[in-house]
N, C-alpha and C positions, 0 to 999 in steps of 0.2 A: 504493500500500500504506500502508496505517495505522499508527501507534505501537502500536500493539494487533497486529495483525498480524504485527509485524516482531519482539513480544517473545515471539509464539507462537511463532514459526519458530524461536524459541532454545531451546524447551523439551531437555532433554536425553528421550531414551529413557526411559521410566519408566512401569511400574503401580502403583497405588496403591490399597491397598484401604480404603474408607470402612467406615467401623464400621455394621455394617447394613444396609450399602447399598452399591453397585454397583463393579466395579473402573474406577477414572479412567485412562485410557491416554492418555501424554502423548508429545509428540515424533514425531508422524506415523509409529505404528508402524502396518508395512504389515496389513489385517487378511484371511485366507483364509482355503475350503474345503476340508477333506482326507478326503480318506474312503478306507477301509481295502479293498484289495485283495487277495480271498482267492482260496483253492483250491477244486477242484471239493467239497471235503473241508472247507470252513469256516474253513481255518486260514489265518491272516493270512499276506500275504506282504510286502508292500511297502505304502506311499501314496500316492495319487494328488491331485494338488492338481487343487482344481474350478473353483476360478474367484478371483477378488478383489474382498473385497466395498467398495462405495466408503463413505469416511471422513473426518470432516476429522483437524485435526493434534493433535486431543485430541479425544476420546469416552469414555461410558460402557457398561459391556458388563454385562449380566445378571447377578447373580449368587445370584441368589433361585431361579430358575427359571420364575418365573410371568412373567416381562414379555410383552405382547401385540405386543409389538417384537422379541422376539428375536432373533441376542443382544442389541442395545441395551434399555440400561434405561429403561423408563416408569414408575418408580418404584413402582411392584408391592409391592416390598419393604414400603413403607410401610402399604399395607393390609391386609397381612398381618401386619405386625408381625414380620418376618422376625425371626430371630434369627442373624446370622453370627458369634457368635464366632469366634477364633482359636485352635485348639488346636495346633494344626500342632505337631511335637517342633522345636526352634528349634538343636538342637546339627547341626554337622555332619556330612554323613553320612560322612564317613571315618571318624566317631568310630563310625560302626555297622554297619560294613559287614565281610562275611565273605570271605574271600579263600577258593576253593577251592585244596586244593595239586595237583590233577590238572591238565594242561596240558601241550603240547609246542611251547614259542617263542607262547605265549600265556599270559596270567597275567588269569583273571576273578574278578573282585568281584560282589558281591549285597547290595543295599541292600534287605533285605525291607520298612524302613518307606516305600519309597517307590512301592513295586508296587501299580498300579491293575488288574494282568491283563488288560494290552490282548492278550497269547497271541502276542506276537511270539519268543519264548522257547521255543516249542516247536512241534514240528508234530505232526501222529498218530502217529509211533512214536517220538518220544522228544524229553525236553527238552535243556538248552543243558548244564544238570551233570550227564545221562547222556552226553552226546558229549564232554565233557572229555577223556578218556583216550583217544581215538580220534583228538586234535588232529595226532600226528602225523602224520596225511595230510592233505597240505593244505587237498585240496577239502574235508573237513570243518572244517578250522580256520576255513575262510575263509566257510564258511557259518554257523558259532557267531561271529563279529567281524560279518558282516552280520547277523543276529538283533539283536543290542546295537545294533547301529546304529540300527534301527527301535523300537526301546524309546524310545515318548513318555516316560516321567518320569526316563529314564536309573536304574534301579535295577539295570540291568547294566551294567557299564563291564569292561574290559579295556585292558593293555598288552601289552606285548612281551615285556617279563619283571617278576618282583613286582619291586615299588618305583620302579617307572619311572611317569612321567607318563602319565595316562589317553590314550587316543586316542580323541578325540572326531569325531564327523562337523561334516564345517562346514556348519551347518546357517544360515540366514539368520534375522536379526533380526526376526521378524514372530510374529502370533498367529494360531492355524488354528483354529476353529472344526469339528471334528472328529466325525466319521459312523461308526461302529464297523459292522459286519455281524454279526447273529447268526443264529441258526437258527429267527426267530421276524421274520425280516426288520431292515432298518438303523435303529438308535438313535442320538439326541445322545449324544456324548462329552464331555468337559471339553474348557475351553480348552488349546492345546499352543500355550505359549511356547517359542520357539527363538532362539537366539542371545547367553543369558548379557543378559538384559536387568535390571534391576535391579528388583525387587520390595519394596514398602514394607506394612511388616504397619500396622493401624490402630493396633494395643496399642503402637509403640513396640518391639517386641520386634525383633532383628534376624533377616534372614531370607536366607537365602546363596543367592548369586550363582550358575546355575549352567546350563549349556548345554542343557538339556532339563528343563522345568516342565511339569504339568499344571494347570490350577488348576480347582477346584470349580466347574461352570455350573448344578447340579442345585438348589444350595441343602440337600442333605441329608449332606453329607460330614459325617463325625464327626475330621477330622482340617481342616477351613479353613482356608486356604483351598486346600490339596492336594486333587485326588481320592484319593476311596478307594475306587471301583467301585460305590458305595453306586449310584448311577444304572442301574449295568445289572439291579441289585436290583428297582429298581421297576420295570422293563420289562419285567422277567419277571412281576414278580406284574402290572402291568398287562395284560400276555398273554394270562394263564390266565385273568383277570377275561373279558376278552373271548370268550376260546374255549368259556367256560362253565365 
């Protein structure tokens, strides 16, 4: 092993995003498949991890949406003259977050700026802050704490009672490369960071740590490098393009 070698091997955990160009993933973060597992009915239920795609201990991952490597970057960006800003809201989102007062031995929050509408939050007859008041039985509690669980950006979170620490799923230190299902057949998702890994914005700006990240693979998020669902946008209108 080489000096070169041995000081990669020390890289800590970290993405990094280049101004304009591609996210640098350092510290041999593990990189997967996930793709969304629904009902006869379209509605999400769970994920299922596809595979693992191989990596070295630092790579470059898409973040323009044109690379011909996807996700690794082939610098696409450049010929396009990508534009990534970073607009991302940089305050924490405790600072934004709404607490419902309905709940029985469950207390949920809602981070609306961090909601991509992956639809883990609801199923066909009702969503997660219609079943609030019905927490007191359990099977329903326990099926509104599993929905949050499944929430890529975490914009649900829940405790045990208000003011207590979040309960988080221990989710693993890795990045998913993520396959959403719609009714027009499976689309790219954004990347799903897991496991509170640290994220470095290009501007300098700081950017909080936190157990469940989506980040922009589309190139057209109006919030950078967060998704904002802008991608399932164009898959529709790319659709209807198709269908005529």
């Amino acid at each position: 092993m080489t000096d070169a070698d041995k000081n990669e091997g020390r890289k800590e955990k970290k993405i990094i995003v280049f101004p304009n160009g591609p996210y640098l993933i350092q510290g041999g973060i593990p990189l997967v498949r996930k793709a969304q597992v629904v009902s006869e009915f379209g509605e999400p239920l769970t994920w299922k991890t596809e595979g693992k795609i191989e990596t070295k201990e630092s790579y470059s991952l898409c973040r323009c949406g044109k690379s011909t490597t996807f996700p690794f970057c082939d610098k696409s960006h450049r010929n396009i003259n990508f534009d990534g800003s970073e607009m991302a809201d940089t305050h924490l989102t405790k600072d934004r977050r709404e607490t419902y007062p309905e709940g029985t031995n469950i207390s949920v929050s809602y981070d609306y700026y961090l909601c991509m509408n992956s639809g883990f939050c609801r199923n066909r007859k009702r969503g997660i802050e219609e079943m609030l008041p019905d927490t007191d039985d359990s099977e329903v509690r326990a099926l509104v704490m599993a929905m949050i669980e499944r929430c890529p950006s975490g914009s649900y979170t829940y405790s045990i009672q208000e003011g207590e620490v979040d309960i988080e799923p221990d989710y693993p230190q890795q990045i998913a490369l993520t396959t959403e299902i719609t009714s027009d057949g499976p689309i790219e998702g954004p990347l799903w960071v897991t496991g509170n890994i640290p994220i470095e914005r290009s501007d300098g700006q700081p950017f909080e740590q936190r157990n469940r990240v989506t980040l922009c693979s589309c190139g057209h998020s109006l919030i950078k490098p967060l998704c904002d669902d802008t991608h399932r946008t164009l898959a529709e209108e790319k659709a209807k393009k198709k269908n005529g």
